[in-house]
C-alpha positions in Angstrom: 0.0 0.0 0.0 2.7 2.2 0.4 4.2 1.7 -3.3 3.4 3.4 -6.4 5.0 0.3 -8.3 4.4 -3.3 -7.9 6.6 -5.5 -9.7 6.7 -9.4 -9.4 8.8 -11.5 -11.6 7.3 -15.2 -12.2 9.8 -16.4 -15.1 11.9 -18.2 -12.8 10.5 -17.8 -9.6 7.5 -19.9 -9.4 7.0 -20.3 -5.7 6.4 -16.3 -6.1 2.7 -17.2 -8.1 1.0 -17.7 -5.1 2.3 -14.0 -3.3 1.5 -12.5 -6.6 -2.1 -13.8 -7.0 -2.5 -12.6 -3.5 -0.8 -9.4 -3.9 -3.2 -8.0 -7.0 -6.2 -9.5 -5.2 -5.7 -7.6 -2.0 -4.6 -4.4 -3.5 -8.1 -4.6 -5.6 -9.7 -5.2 -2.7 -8.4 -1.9 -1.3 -8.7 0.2 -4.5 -10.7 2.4 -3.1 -8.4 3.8 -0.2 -5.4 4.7 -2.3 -3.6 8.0 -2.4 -2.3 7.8 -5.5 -2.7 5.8 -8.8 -0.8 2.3 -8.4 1.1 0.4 -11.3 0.8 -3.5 -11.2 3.3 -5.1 -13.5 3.5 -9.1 -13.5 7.2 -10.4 -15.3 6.0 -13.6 -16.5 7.8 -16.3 -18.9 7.2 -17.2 -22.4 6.5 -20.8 -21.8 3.0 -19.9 -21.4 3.0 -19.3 -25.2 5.1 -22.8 -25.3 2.2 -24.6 -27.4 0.9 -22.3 -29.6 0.5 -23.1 -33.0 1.5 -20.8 -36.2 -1.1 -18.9 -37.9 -0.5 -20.3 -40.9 0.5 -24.1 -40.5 2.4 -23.4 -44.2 4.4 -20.6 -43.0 5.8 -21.9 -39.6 8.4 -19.0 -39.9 5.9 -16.3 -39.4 6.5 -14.9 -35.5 3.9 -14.8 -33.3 2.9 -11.3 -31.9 0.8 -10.0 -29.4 -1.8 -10.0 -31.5 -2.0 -13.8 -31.0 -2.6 -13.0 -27.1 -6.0 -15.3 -27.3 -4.8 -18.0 -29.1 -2.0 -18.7 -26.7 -1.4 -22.4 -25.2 0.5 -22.8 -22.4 3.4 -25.5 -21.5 0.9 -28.1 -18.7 3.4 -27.2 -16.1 2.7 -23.3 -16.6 -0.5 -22.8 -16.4 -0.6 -21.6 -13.0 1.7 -19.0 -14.9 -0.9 -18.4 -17.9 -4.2 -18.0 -14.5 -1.8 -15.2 -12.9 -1.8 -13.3 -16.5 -5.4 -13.2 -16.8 -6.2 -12.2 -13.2 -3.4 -9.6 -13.2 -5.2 -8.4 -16.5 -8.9 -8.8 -15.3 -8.5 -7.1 -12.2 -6.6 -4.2 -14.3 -9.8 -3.2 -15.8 -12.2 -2.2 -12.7 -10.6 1.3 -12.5 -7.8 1.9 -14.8 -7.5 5.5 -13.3 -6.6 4.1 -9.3 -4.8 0.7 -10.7 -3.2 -0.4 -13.9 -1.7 -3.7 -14.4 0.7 -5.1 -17.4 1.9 -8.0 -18.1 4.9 -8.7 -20.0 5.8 -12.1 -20.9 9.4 -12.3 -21.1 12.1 -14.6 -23.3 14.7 -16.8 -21.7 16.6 -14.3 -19.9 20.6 -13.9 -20.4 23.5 -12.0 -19.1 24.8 -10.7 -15.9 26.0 -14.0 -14.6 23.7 -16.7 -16.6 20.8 -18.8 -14.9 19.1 -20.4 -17.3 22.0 -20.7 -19.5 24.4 -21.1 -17.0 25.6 -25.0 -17.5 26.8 -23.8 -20.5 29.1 -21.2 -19.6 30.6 -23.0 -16.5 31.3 -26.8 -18.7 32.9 -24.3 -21.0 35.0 -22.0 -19.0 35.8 -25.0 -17.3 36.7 -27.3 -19.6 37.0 -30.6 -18.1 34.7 -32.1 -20.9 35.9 -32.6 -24.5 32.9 -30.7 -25.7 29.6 -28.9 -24.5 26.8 -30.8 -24.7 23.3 -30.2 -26.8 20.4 -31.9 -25.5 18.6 -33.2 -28.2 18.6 -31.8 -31.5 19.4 -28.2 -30.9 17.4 -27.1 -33.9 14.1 -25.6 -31.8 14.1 -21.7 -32.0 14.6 -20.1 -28.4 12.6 -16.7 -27.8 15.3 -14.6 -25.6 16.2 -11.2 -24.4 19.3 -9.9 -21.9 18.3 -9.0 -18.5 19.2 -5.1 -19.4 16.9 -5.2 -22.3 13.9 -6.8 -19.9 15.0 -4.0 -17.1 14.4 -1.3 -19.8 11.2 -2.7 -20.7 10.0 -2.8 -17.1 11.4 0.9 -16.6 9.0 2.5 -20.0 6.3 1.1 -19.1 6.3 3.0 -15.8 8.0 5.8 -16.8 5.2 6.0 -19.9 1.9 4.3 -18.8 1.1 2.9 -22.4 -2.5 1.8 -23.1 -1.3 -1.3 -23.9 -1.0 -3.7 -21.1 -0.2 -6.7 -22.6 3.8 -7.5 -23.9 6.1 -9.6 -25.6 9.5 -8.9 -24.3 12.0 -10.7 -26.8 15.2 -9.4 -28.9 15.1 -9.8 -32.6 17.0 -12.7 -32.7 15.9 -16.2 -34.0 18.9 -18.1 -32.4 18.6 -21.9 -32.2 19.5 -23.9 -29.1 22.7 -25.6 -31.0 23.6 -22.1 -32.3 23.8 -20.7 -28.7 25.6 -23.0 -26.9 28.4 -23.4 -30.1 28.7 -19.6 -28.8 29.3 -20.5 -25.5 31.4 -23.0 -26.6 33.7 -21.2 -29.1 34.3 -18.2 -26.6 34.7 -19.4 -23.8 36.0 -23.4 -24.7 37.7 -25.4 -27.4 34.4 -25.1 -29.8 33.0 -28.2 -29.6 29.8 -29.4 -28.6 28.1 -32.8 -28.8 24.5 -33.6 -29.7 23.3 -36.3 -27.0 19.9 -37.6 -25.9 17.7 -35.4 -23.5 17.5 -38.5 -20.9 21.5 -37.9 -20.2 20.8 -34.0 -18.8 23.4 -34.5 -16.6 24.0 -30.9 -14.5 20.8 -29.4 -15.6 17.9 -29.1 -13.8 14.6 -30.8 -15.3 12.9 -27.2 -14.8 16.3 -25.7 -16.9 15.3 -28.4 -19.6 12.1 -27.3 -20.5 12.6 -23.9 -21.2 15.7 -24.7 -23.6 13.4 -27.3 -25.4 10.9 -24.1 -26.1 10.5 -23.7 -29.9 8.8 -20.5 -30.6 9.3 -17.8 -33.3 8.1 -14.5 -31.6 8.1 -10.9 -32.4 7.8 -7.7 -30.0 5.5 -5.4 -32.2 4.3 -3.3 -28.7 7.8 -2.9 -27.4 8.7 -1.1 -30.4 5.4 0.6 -31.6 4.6 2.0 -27.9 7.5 2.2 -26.0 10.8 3.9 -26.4 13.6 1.0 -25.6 17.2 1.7 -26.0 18.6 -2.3 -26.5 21.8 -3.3 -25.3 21.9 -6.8 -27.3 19.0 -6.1 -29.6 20.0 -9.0 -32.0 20.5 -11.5 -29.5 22.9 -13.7 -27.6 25.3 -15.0 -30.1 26.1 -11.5 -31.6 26.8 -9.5 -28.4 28.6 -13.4 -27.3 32.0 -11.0 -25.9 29.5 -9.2 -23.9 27.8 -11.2 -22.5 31.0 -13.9 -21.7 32.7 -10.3 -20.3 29.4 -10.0 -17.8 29.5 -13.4 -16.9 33.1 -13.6 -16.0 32.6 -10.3 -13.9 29.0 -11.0 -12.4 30.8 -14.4 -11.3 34.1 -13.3 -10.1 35.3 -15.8 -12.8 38.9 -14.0 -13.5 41.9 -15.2 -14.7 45.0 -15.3 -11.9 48.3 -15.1 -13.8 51.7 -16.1 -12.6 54.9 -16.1 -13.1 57.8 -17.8 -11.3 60.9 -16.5 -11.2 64.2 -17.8 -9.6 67.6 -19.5 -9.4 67.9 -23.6 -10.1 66.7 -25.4 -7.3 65.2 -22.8 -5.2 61.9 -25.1 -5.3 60.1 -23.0 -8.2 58.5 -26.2 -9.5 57.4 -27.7 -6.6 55.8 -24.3 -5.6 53.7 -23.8 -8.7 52.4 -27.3 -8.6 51.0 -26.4 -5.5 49.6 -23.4 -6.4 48.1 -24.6 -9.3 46.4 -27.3 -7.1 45.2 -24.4 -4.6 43.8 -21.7 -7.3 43.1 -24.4 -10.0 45.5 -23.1 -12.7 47.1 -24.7 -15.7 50.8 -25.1 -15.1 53.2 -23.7 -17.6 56.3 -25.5 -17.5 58.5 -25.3 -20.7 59.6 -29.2 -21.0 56.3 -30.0 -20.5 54.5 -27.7 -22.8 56.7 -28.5 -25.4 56.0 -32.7 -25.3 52.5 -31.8 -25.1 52.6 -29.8 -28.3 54.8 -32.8 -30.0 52.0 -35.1 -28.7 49.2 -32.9 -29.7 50.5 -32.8 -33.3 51.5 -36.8 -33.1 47.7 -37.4 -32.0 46.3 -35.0 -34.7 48.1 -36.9 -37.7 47.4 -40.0 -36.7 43.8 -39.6 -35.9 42.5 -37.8 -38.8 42.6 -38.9 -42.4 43.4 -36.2 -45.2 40.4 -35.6 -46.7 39.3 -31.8 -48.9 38.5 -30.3 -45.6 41.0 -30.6 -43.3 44.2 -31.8 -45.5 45.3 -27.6 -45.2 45.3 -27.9 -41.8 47.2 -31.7 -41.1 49.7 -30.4 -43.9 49.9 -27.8 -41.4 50.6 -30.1 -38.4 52.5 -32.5 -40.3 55.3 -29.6 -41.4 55.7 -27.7 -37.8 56.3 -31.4 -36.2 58.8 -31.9 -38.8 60.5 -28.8 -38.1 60.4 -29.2 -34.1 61.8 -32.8 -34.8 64.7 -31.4 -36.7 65.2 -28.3 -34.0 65.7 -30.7 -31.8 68.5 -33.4 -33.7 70.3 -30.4 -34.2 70.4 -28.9 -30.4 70.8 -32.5 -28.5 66.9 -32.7 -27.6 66.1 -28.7 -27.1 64.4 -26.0 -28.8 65.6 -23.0 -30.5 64.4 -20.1 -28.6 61.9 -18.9 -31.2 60.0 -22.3 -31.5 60.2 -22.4 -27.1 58.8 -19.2 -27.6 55.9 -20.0 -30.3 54.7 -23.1 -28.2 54.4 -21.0 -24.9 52.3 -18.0 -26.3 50.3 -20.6 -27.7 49.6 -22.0 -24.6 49.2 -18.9 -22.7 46.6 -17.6 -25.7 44.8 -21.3 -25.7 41.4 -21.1 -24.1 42.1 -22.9 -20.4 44.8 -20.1 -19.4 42.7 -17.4 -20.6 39.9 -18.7 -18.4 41.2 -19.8 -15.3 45.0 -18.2 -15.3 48.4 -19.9 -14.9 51.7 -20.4 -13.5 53.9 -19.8 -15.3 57.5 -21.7 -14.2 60.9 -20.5 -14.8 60.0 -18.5 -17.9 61.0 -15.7 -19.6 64.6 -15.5 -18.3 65.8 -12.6 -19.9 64.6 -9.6 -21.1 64.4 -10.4 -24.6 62.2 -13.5 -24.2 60.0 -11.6 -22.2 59.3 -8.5 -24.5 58.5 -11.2 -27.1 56.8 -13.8 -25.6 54.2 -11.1 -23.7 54.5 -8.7 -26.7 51.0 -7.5 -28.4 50.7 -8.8 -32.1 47.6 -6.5 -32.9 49.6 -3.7 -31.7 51.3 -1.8 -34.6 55.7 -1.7 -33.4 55.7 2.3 -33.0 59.1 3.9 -32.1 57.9 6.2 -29.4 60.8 6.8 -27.0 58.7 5.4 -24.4 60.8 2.9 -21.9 57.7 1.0 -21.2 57.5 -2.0 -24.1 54.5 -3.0 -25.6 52.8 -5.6 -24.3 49.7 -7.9 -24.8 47.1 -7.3 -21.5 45.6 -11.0 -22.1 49.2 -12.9 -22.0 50.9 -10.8 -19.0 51.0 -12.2 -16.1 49.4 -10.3 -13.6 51.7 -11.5 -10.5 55.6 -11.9 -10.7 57.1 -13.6 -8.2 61.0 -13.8 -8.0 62.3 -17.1 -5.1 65.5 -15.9 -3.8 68.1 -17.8 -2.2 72.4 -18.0 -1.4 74.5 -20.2 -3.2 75.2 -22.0 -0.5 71.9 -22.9 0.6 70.9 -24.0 -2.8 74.0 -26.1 -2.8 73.0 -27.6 0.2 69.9 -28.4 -1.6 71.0 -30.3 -4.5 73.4 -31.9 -2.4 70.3 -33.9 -0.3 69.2 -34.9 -3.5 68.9 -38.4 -4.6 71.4 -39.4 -7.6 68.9 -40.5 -9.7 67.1 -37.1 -9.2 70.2 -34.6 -9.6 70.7 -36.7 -13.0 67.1 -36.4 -14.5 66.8 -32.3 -13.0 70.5 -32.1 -14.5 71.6 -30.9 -11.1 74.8 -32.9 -10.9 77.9 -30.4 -9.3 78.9 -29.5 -12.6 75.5 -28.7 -14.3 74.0 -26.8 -11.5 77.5 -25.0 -10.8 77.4 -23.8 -15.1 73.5 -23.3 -14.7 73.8 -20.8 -11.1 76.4 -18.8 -12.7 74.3 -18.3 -15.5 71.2 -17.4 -14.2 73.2 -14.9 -11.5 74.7 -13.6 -14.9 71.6 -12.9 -16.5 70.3 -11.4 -13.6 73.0 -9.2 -13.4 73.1 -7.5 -16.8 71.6 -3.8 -17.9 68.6 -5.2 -18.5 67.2 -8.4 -16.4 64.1 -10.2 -17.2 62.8 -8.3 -13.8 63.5 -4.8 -15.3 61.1 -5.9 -18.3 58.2 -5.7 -15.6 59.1 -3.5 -13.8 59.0 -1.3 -17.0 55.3 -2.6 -17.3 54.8 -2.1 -13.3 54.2 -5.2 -12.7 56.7 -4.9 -9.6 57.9 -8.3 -8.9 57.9 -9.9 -5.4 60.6 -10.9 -3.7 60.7 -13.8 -1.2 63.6 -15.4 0.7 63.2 -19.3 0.4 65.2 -19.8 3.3 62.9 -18.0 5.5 59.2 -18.3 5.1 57.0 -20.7 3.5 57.1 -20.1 0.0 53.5 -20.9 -1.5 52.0 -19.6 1.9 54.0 -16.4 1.0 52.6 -16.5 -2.7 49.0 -17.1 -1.5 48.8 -14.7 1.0 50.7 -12.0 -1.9 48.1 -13.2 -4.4 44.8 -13.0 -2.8 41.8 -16.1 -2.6 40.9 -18.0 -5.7 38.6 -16.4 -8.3 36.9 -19.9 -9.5 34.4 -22.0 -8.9 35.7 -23.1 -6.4 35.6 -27.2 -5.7 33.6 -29.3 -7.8 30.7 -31.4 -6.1 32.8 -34.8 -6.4 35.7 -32.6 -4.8 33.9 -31.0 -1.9 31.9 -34.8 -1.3 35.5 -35.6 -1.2 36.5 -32.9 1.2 33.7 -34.0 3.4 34.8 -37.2 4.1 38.6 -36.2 4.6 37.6 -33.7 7.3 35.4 -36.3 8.5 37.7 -39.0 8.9 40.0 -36.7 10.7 37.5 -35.6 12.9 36.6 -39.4 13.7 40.7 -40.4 14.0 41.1 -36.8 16.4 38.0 -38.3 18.8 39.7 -41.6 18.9 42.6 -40.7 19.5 41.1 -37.8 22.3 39.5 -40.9 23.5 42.9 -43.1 24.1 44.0 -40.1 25.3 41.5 -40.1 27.8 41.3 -43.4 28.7 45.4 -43.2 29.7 44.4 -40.3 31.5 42.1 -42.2 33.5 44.7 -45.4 34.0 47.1 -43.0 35.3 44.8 -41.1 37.6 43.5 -44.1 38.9 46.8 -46.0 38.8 48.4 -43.2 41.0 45.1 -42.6 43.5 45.3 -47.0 44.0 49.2 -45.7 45.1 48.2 -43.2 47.1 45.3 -45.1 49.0 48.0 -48.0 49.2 50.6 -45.5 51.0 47.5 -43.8 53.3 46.8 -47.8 54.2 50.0 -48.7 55.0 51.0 -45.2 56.9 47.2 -45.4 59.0 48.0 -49.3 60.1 51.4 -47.9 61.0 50.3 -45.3 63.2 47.0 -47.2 64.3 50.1 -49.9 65.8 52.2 -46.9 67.1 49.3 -46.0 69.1 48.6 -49.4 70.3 51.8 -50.1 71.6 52.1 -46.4 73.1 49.0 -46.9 74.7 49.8 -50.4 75.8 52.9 -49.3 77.4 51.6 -46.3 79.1 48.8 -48.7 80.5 51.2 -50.9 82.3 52.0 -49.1 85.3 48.4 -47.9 85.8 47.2 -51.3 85.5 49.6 -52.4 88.1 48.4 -49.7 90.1 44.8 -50.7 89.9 45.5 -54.1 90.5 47.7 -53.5 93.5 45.5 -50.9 95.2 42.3 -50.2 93.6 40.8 -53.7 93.3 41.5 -55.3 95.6 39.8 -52.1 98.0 36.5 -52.5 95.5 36.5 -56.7 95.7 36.2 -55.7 99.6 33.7 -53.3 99.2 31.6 -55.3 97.2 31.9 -58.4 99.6 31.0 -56.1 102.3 28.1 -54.7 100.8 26.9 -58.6 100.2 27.8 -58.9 103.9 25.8 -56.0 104.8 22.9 -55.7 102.5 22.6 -51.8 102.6 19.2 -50.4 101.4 21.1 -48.8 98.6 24.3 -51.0 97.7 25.5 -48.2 95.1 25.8 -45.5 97.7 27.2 -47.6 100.2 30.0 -48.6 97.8 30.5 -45.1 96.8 30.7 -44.1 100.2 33.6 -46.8 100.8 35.5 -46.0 97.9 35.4 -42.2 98.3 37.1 -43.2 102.6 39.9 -44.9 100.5 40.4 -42.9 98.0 40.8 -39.7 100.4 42.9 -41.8 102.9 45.4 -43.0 99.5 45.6 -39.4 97.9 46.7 -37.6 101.8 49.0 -40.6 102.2 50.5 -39.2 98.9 52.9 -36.5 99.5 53.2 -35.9 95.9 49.6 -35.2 95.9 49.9 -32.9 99.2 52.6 -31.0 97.8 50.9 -30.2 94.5 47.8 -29.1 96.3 50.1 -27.0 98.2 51.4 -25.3 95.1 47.8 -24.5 94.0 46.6 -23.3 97.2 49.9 -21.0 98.0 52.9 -19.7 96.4 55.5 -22.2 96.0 57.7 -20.6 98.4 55.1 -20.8 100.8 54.1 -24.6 99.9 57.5 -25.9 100.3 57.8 -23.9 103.6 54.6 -25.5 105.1 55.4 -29.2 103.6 58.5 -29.0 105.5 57.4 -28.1 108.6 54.0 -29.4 108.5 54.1 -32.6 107.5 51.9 -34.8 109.7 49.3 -31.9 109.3 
């Protein structure tokens, strides 16, 4: 209630039908307490015009228009879509003045980072298949229009309120399905696609499927007659292809890292860059390689193809640059001549896969002239401008240069804990790494080094001490995260059940850990308890025997003087018969114990101490001692 414009977009958003019949419903129910007029517009999809049928069943090529609005026939899984259309259009009429509603019934939409199209792009910028697959024929006509060109659309109609309220929103292309993924395929891949059976849609979704099996010729007679659209890709897809690859790459975050290693023999420059091409999922650029891969390539082509009209140009082709890298190499014992090593590497760093995803590039250029034309810019024209910054190709130049340093002595040490078999097959034996150090340090050293080539093109390179620092931690943290995919499903399923298993092996082990915890614990408590046994039995027997012993002479006591005074006094009271035996006894023993104790002149004299000084005490003891 508090908009002027309403827009809801069905195309792909299907769980929105519901929200959007509700929506128009309620606000027609409330016409009557707007402000201000209201503007309804419903984005829906083309596939409620799926089964329509020509005109003219002899001229199939004839585009339907909006004029065919009643004849339409909905795909069965859209007519929901096709109900919300005429509802949104009903409910337009009641008072045009308080709410006007449109509908504009867009093609498959394309651009800003793909949907619909999207398996396309990514099995093509990836290239892990041979060739991008076609579901079924590929010859049905598909009704599109780039998401600009729809936004533009949506924009005149409220900026212009046209009496029309009723829209096809396609471009004026008539692109086939084939057609449009070959132009996927050829920008962004090898080229190649592969026609195969609808059943084997693997990485599509079924919905995905049955808007690219749509074959409809359509025409936007409103959009152009009523309302004033400025096109970004008027004719379609595959002629604004650069455009729309360029958006996808950028909408995505789908960019290229380039690299380039740089360094003294043995500092680890290999090593490093196959684990950065594992980390950032780059294409590893190392010259022996490249070059047996291009001998292969060429081997494979010739032996797999037959000359036939068509392609006998190009195997002539193939068949005269292996023969000339065959002979470049008798004549240099098994290497290249730097212009051929040259020629295989731009190839590789112009082919397809390094343009997409990047690469590392290992141990090459080393000097200055290798590097001003490997990276140099063929489409540039060679000016002589004075300027010191060389001309360079954008696409090939790496966009990261990385120089490993390292001493002599610790790359000595290096190739010294190498394996014999290994110094011999790196050709890092003393005498080939000694000639192949001083080299490189001579190289390095002249006017101008393979690093002053980019730092002409400010490409600054980085230094990092191998001896020091983790070298690819260095290089990841100096290069940024990956700008990719990321991994694929098999890889992350993968990941999954690594971290998994490590989490199961860290509780086990945290479990053993425990558990000897626990022995231990209990292992030194049983010790303990053992020790507080034996030391309470000892002192329990300590006692014992103390008390024993100090019992002795009391005992003796007792049994000298006390009992046999209380066997008396019990005999006596037998003898006697006292009306209450227990004070007579108590009576007795209290007479014998008062005659005993004043007997005692230890007891007198302590008394006496208590009672008087002991000056006093003694004097009266002395001379009193009957009293």
């Amino acid at each position: 209630m508090q908009c002027d414009v309403i827009v809801y977009n069905i195309t792909e958003h299907s769980d929105l039908i519901d929200e959007a019949t509700w929506a128009i419903s309620a606000l027609h129910s409330e016409i009557e307490h707007f402000g201000s007029p209201k503007t309804f517009i419903l984005l829906s999809t083309i596939m409620t015009w799926a089964m329509t049928k020509p005109a003219d069943p002899d001229e199939p090529d004839i585009p339907l228009t909006e004029d065919d609005y009643k004849r339409r026939r909905p795909h069965p899984n859209f007519k929901e879509h096709t109900s919300t259309e005429k509802l949104v259009l009903k409910l337009g009429k009641t008072k045009k003045s308080k709410l006007a509603t449109y509908v504009v019934t867009s093609g498959l939409q394309y651009g800003m980072g793909e949907n619909i199209f999207h398996f396309f792009f990514k099995t093509a910028w990836l290239g892990e298949l041979s060739s991008v697959p076609v579901f079924g024929p590929g010859t049905n006509v598909i009704p599109a229009i780039h998401i600009h060109d729809l936004a533009r659309v949506v924009q005149n109609i409220i900026d212009h309120k046209p009496k029309t309220h009723y829209f096809i929103a396609v471009d004026d292309s008539k692109n086939t399905f084939e057609d449009i993924v070959k132009a996927i395929a050829s920008t962004l891949g090898s080229g190649k696609t592969e026609n195969i059976p609808k059943e084997d849609d693997y990485g599509t979704k079924e919905t995905d499927l049955l808007y690219l099996s749509v074959n409809l010729r359509t025409e936007s007679v409103f959009l152009n007659d009523r309302l004033n659209v400025h096109w970004d890709c008027e004719s379609g897809i595959i002629d604004n292809i650069l455009q729309v690859v360029e958006e996808y790459k950028q909408a995505r975050q789908l960019l290229p890292i380039k690299i380039c290693l740089l360094g003294p023999p043995a500092v680890g420059k290999s090593s490093a860059a196959v684990k950065l091409c594992r980390y950032y999922k780059l294409h590893h650029i190392d010259v022996n390689e490249t070059i047996n891969e291009k001998v292969r390539q060429l081997e494979e082509l010739l032996e797999g193809n037959e000359k036939t009209s068509e392609n006998e140009e190009m195997l002539v082709g193939a068949e005269a640059q292996l023969k000339t890298l065959k002979n470049n190499m008798v004549q240099n014992d098994g290497q290249l001549d730097d212009q051929h090593v040259m020629h295989i590497i731009r190839e590789k760093l112009n082919s397809k896969p390094c343009r997409n995803q990047g690469y590392v590039l290992d141990g090459y250029p080393k000097t200055y002239t290798q590097a001003r034309e490997l990276f140099h810019d063929e489409n540039m024209e060679v000016e002589d401008t004075g300027s010191t910054i060389p001309q360079y190709s954008k696409v090939l130049v790496p966009e990261f240069v990385i120089s490993l340093d390292a001493t002599d002595e610790f790359l000595k040490e290096c190739v010294r804990s190498l394996p014999q078999n290994v110094a011999e097959e790196m050709h890092y034996t003393q005498d080939e790494f000694t000639e192949s150090l001083a080299k490189f340090r001579e190289t390095l050293a002249e006017d101008e080094s393979v690093l002053d080539y980019f730092d002409y093109l400010e490409i600054h390179p980085e230094h990092i001490d191998c001896e020091n620092v983790d070298t690819v931690e260095k290089i990841i943290k100096t290069v940024g995260p990956p700008k990719n995919y990321g991994p694929s499903p098999e890889e992350m399923e993968e990941e999954r059940k690594r971290k998994e298993d490590e989490r199961h092996l860290q509780l086990k082990q945290e479990e053993v850990e425990k558990e000897l915890r626990q022995r231990l614990e209990k292992d030194k408590m049983t010790a303990l308890l053992e020790e507080w046994n034996r030391n309470m039995a000892e002192v329990k027997k300590q006692e014992t025997e103390l008390l024993e012993t100090r019992s002795v002479p009391m005992r003796h006591y007792l049994m000298k003087y006390v009992m046999p005074t209380v066997i008396q006094g019990l005999m006596d009271c037998c003898k006697v018969k006292p009306d209450d035996p227990v004070d007579f006894l108590v009576t007795l023993l209290i007479d014998f114990i008062s005659r005993v104790l004043f007997n005692n002149k230890l007891f007198v004299f302590t008394l006496c101490h208590v009672l008087f000084t002991p000056f006093q005490a003694e004097y009266l003891f002395r001379n009193n001692e009957d009293d």
